[in-house]
C-alpha positions as CSV (number, residue, x, y, z in Angstrom):
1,X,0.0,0.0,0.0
2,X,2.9,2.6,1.2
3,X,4.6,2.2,-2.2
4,X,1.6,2.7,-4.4
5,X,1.4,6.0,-2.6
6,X,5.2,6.4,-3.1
7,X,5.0,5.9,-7.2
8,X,1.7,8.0,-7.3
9,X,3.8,11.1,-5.1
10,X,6.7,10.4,-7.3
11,X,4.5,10.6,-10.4
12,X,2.6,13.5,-9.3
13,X,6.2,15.9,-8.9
14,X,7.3,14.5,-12.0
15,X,4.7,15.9,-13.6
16,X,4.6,19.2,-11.6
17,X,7.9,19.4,-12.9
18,X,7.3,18.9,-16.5
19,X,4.6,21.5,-16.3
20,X,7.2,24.3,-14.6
21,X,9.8,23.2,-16.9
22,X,7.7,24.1,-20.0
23,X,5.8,27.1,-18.2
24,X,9.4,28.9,-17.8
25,X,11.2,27.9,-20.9
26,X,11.0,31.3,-22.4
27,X,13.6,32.7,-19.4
28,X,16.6,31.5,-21.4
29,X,15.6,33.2,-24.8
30,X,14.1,36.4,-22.9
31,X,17.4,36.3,-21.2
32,X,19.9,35.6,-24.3
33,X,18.0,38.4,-25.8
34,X,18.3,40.6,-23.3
35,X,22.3,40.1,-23.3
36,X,22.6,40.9,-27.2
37,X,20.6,43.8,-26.7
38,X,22.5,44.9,-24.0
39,X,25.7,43.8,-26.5
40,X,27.0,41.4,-23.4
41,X,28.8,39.1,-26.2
42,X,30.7,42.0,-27.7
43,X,32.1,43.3,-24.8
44,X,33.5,40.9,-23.1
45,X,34.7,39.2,-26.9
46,X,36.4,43.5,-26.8
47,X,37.5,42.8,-23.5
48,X,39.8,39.8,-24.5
49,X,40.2,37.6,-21.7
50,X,37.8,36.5,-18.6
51,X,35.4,39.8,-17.5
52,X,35.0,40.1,-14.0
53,X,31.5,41.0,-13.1
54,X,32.2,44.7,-11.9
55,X,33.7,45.4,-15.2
56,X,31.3,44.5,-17.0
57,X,28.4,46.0,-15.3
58,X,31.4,49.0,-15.4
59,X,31.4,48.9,-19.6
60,X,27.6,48.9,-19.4
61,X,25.5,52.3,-20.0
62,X,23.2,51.1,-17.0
63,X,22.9,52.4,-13.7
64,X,25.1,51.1,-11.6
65,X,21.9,50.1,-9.2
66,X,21.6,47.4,-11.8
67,X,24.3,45.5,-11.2
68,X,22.5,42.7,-9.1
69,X,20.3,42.8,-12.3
70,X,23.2,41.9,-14.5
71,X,24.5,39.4,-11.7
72,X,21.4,37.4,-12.2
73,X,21.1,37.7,-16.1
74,X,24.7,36.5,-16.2
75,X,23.6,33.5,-13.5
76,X,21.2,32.8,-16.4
77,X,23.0,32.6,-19.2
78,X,25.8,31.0,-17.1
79,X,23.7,28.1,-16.3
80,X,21.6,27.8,-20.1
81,X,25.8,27.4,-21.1
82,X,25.6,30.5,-23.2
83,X,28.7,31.7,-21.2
84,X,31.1,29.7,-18.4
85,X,32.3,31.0,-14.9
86,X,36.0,30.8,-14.2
């Protein structure tokens, strides 16, 4: 009986998963999107070796407020495998 209700839990969160998963797909585009807009790729291609984040947010024409913005964006794309941490 217990592991009928074990499968069924383990069934039900697989499918809450699936339905999270497909509701939030768009973040990676939005994101990727927002980076080329922002012309993310190009400066730290200019830059020519590993940006650290201040600099970056630094080369940006944001306000510097934003930098917990870019932080996350970069977390983003980080993890989609648009860029890599070193």
């Amino acid at each position: 009986m217990e592991c009928k209700s074990e499968e069924r839990v383990s069934k039900l969160l697989g499918a809450q998963t699936h339905v999270w998963n497909h509701i939030f797909s768009f973040i990676n585009s939005m994101s990727l999107k927002c980076a080329i807009d922002l012309d993310i790729p190009d400066i730290i291609h200019k830059y020519g070796e590993p940006m650290p984040l201040s600099q970056l947010t630094a080369s940006l024409s944001l306000n510097p407020s934003k930098a917990n913005c870019i932080y996350r964006l970069m977390r983003i794309l980080t993890h989609s495998g648009f860029f890599s941490q070193l």
